[in-house]
C-alpha atoms as one frame of an Amber mdcrd trajectory, in Angstrom:
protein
   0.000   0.000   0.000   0.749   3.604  -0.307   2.294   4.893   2.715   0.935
   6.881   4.912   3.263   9.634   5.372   3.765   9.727   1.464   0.223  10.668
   1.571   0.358  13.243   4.212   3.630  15.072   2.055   1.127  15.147  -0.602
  -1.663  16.861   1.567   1.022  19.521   2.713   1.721  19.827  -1.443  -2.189
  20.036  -1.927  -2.973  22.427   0.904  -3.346  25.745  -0.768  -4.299  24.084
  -4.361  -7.050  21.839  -4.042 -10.590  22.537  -2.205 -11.175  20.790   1.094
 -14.384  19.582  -0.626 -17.461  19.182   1.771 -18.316  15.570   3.393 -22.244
  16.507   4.614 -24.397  13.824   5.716 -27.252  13.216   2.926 -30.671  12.630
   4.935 -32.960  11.734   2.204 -30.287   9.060   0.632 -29.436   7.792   4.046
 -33.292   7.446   4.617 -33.632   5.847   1.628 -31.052   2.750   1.959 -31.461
   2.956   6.012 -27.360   3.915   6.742 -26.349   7.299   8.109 -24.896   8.637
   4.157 -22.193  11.001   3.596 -21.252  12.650   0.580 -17.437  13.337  -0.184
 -18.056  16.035  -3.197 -15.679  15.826  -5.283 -17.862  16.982  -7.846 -17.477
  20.589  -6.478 -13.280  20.350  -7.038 -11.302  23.264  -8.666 -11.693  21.124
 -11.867 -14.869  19.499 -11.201 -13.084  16.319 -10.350 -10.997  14.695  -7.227
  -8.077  13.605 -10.555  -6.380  17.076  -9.432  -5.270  15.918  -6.253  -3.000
  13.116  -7.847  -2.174  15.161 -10.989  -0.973  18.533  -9.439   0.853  16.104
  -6.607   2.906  14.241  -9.164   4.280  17.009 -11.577   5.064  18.843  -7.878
   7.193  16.061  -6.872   8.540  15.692 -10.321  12.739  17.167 -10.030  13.062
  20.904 -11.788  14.837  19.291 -14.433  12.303  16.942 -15.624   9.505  19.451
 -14.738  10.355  22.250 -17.294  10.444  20.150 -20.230   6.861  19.571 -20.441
   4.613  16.956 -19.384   1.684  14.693 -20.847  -1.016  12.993 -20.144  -4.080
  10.315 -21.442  -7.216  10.786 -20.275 -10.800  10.510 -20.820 -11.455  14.274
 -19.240 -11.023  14.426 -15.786  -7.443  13.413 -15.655  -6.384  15.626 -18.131
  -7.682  18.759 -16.613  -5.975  17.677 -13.835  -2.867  17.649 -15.899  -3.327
  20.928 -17.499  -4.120  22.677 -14.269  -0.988  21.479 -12.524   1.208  22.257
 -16.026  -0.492  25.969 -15.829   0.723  26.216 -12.493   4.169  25.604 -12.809
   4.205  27.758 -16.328   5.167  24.150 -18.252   3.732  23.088 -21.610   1.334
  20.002 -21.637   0.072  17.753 -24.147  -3.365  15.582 -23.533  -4.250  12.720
 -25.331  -7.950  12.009 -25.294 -10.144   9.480 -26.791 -12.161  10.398 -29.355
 -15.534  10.388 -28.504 -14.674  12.374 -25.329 -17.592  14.450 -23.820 -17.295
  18.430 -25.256 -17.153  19.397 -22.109 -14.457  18.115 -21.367 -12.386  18.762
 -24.849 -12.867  22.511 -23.836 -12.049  21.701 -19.767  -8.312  20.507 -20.475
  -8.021  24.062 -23.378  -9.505  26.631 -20.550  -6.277  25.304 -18.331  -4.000
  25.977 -21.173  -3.436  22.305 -22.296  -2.921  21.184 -25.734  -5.501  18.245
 -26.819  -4.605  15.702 -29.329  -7.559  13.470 -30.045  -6.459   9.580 -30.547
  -8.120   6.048 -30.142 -11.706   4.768 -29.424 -11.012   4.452 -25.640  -8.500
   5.198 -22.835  -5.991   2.045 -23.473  -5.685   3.519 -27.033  -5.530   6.864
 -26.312  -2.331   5.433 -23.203  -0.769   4.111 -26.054  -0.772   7.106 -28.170
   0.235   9.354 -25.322   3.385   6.693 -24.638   4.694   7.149 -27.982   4.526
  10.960 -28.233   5.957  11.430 -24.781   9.049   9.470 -26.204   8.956  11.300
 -29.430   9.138  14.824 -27.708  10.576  13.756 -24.563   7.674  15.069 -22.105
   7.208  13.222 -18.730   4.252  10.956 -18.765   1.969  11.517 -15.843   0.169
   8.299 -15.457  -3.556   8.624 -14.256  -3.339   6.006 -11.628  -0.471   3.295
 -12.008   1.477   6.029  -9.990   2.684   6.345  -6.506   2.496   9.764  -5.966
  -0.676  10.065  -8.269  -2.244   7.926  -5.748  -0.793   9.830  -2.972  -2.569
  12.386  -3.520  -5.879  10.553  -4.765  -5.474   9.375  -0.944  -5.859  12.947
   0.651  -9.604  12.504   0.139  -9.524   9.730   2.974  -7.769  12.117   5.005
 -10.544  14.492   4.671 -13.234  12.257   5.193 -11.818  10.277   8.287 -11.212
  14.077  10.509 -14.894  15.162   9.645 -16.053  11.580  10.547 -13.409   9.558
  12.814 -15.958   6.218  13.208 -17.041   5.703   9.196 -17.720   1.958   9.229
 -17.832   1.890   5.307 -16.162   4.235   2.413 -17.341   3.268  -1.095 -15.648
   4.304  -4.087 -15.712   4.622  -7.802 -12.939   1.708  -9.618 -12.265   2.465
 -13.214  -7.760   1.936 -13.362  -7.722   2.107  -9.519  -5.734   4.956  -8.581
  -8.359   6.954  -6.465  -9.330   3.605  -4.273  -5.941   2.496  -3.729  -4.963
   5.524  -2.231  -8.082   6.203  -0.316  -7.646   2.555   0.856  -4.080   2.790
   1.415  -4.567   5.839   4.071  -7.953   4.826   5.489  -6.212   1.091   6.486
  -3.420   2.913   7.691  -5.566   5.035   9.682  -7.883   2.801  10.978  -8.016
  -0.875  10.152 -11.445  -2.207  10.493 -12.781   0.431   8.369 -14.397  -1.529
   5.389 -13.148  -0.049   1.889 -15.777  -0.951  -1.278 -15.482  -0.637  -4.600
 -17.656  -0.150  -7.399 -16.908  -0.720 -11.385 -19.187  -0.111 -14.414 -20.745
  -3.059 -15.616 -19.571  -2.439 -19.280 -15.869  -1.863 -17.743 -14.988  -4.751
 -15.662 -11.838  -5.584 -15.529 -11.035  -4.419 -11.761 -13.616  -6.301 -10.760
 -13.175  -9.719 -12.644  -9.693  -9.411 -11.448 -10.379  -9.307  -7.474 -12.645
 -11.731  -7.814 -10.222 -14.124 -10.217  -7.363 -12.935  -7.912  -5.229 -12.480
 -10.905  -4.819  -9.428 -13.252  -7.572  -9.539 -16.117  -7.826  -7.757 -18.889
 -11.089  -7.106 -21.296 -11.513  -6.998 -24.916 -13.349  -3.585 -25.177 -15.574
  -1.191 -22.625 -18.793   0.174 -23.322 -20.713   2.976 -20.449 -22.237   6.004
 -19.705 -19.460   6.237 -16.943 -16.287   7.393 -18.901 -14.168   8.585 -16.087
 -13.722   4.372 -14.965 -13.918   3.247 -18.652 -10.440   1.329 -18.904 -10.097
  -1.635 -20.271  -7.087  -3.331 -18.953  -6.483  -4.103 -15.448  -3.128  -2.324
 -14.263  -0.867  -4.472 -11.661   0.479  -1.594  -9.989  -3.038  -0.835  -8.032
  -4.231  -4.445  -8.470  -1.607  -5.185  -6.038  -2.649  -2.082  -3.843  -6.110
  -3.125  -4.468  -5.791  -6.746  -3.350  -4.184  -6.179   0.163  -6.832  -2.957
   0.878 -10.086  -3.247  -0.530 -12.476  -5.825   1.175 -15.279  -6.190  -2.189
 -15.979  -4.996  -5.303 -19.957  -4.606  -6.652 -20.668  -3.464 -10.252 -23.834
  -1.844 -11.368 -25.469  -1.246 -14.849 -25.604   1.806 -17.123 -29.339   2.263
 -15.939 -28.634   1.935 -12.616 -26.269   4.536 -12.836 -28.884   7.002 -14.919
 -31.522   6.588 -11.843 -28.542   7.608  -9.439 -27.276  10.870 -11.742 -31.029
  11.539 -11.516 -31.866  10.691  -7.660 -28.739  13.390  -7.515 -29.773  15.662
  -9.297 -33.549  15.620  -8.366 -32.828  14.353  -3.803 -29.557  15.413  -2.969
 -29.279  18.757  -5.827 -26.128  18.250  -6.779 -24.762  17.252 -10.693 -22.743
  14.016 -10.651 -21.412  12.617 -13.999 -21.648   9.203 -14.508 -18.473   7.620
 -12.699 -19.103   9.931  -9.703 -22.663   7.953  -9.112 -21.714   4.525  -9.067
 -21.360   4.473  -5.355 -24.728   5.799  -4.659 -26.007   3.598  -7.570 -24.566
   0.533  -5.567 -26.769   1.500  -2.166 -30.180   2.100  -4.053 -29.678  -1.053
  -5.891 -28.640  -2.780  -3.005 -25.311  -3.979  -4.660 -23.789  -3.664  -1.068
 -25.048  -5.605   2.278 -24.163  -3.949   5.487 -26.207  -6.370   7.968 -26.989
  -3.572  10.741 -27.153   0.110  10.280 -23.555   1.786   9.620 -21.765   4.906
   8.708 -21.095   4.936   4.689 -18.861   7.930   3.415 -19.381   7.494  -0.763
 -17.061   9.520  -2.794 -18.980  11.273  -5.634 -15.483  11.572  -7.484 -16.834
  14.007 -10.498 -19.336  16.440 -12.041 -17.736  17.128 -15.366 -20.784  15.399
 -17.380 -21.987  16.488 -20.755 -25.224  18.436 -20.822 -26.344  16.397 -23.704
 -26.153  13.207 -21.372 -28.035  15.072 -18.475 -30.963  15.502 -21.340 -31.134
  11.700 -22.201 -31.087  10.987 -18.359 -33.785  13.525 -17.303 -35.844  12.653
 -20.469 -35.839   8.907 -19.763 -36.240   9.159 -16.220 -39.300  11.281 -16.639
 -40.702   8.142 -18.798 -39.870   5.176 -16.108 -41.514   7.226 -12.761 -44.202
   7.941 -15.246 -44.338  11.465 -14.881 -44.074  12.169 -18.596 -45.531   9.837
 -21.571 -45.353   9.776 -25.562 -48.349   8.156 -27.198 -49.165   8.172 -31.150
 -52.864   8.447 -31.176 -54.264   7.965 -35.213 -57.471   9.375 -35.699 -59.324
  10.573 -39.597 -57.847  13.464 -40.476 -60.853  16.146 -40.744 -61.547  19.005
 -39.240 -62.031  18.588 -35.636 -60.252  15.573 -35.126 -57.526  17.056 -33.354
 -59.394  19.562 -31.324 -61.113  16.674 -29.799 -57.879  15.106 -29.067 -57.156
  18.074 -27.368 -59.880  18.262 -25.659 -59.831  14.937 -23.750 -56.363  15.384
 -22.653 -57.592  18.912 -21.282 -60.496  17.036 -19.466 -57.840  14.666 -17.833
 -55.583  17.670 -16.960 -52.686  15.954 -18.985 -50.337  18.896 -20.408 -49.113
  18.695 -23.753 -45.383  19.513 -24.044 -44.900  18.778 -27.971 -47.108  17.407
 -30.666 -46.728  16.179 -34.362 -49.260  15.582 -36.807 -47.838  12.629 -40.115
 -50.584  12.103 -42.674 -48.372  10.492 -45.485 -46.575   7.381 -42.860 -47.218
   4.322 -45.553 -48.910   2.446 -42.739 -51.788   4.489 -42.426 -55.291   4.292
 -43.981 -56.068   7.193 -46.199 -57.865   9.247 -44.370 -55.997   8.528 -41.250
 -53.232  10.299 -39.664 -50.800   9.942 -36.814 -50.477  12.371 -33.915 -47.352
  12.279 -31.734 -47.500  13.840 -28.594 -45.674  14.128 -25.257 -47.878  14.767
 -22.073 -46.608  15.698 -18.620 -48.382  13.084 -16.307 -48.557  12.903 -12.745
 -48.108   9.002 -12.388 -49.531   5.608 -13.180 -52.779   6.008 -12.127 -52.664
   9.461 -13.964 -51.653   7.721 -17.297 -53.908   4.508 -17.016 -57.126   7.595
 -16.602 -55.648   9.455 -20.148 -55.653   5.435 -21.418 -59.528   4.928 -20.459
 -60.744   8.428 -21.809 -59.224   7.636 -25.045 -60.643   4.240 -25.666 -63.999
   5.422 -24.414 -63.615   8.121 -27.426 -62.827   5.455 -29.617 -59.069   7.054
 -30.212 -56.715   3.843 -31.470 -53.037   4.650 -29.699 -50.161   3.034 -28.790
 -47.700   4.247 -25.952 -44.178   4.683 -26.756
């Protein structure tokens, strides 16, 4: 493990650069799972994301001479503004290497901090690779996002924080994508107090961490597909499965959905924005990935906000579909005058309010005379929806809900 006065040299490093993020207990999530819940928010970091603590701590450690000739990073976002921030501080160049498909948001995160972005490879291994080759090439340091000591050094000041706000935490839960962030918090929590019970929690469609605790040998997948990209890695590293395997007590994966409903039960219970990787933990209580027996304390580190607003959208929209408190219905009715106002009507009747609407007279599968109406309604629940249902067929409307 990472020791623990390596990780207290990093907090002194940290102390005037990174935000001693808040640790409040959450009351409606702790009702809701029945254990006293705190939130570590990470999501409310300088960069929106815990990766500065180990970025900024490794290019400080790095020696002057190393330092000045640049340094560079892969990363799927939150790494790399890490990276960038720490670079910007010490007046050095960086290069990021990002995969592709990265999120917008966080393209233009790693620019505002005066990095240089070089988009490469369909993931984060491929995007590693790419980065290991250009560091050579131009002869920049390489700061690893997690196979590092003093990357998870300072990944492990978060532990600090959590365990002098709340000595007698029974749990911690964390988010596991390369393994960096729980092998540090592990490393100092252990340290700190043995019996404390460290969990971590992988993506479903990036499992390699996970099938490699379990295996208790270093597994590697074949590609990674989730809505969490800040733990989308592929390949297992055996640098923190090591670290890992002598710390961390379980491992629990959840789904993509499972994930959505806990970005949304954020968003909507606790108000805060969480991207995807920063709501696995919670994601693992409300799907009861995790069992605690009797009632205990359970710090869960929301480890990042930086998601794209286009991925909020999808989450809201389809979470407003599953608790039924929005619905999209083509109704086809004959297409004459009146038709629609009726429509209208009914859905007036049962209060349901219309938020867009479409009218299609030429789709091949309609009679002639027929036409299609699409339309999204605001509902107020089940029973609401099953009453807009009745009043429809009792008009004689044909429909089908989307």
């Amino acid at each position: 493990m990472i020791e623990l006065n390596k990780i207290k040299k990093a907090r002194e490093r940290l102390k005037d650069i990174v935000y001693n993020t808040p640790f409040p207990n959450a009351p409606k999530l702790s009702q809701e799972v029945g254990n006293e819940i705190y939130l570590k928010k990470e999501n409310l970091q300088t960069t929106g994301s815990f990766k500065l603590r180990g970025a900024f701590n490794k290019i400080a450690s790095l020696p002057e001479e190393k330092r000045k000739k640049g340094v560079i990073a892969a990363s799927a976002g939150n790494h790399a503004q890490g990276v960038a921030f720490g670079a910007n501080y010490f007046n050095i160049p960086s290069i990021i290497v990002m995969p592709e498909a990265t999120p917008l948001t966080k393209v233009s995160g790693v620019k505002e901090y005066g990095g240089e972005v070089v988009l490469a490879g369909n993931n984060y291994d491929e995007a590693y690779e790419y980065a290991l080759n250009l560091a050579k090439e131009k002869g920049l340091e390489f700061i690893h996002p997690f196979a590092d000591e003093e990357v998870m050094a300072g990944q492990g000041t978060i532990a600090l924080e959590m365990l002098e706000i709340i000595p007698d935490l029974d749990y911690i839960i964390v988010p596991v994508g390369g393994g960096g962030l729980i092998s540090g918090i592990a490393s100092a929590a252990k340290q700190i107090n043995p019996h404390i019970k460290i969990v971590g929690v992988t993506a479903e469609g990036a499992p390699a961490m996970r099938l490699s605790f379990l295996s208790g040998s270093v597994q590697d997948t074949s590609y990674v597909k989730t809505i969490a990209d800040g733990i989308a890695v592929r390949d297992t590293s055996p640098i923190t499965y090591k670290i890992i395997k002598e710390t961390v007590d379980d491992i629990v994966e959840v789904d993509d959905e499972e994930i959505a409903n806990a970005i949304l039960f954020l968003m909507e219970k606790q108000k805060i924005v969480v991207e995807g990787a920063g709501a696995v933990g919670v994601a693992a209580l409300l799907h009861h990935k995790i069992k605690f027996g009797s009632p205990k304390k359970v710090g869960i580190v929301i480890s990042g906000g930086n998601i794209d607003v286009t991925m909020i959208n999808l989450i809201i929209e389809k979470g407003l579909l599953k608790s039924h408190r929005k619905m999209k219905m083509v109704v086809t009715l004959v297409d004459k005058p009146g038709a629609l106002m009726k429509l209208t009507e009914i859905l007036s009747e049962q209060r349901a309010n219309i938020v867009s609407i479409g009218y299609d007279r030429t789709d091949l599968n309609l009679a002639i005379g027929d036409a299609n109406v699409s339309v999204a309604l605001e509902t107020r629940g089940v029973e609401h929806q099953e009453a807009i249902k009745r009043a429809l067929h009792k008009n004689g409307f044909r429909f089908v809900v989307e």
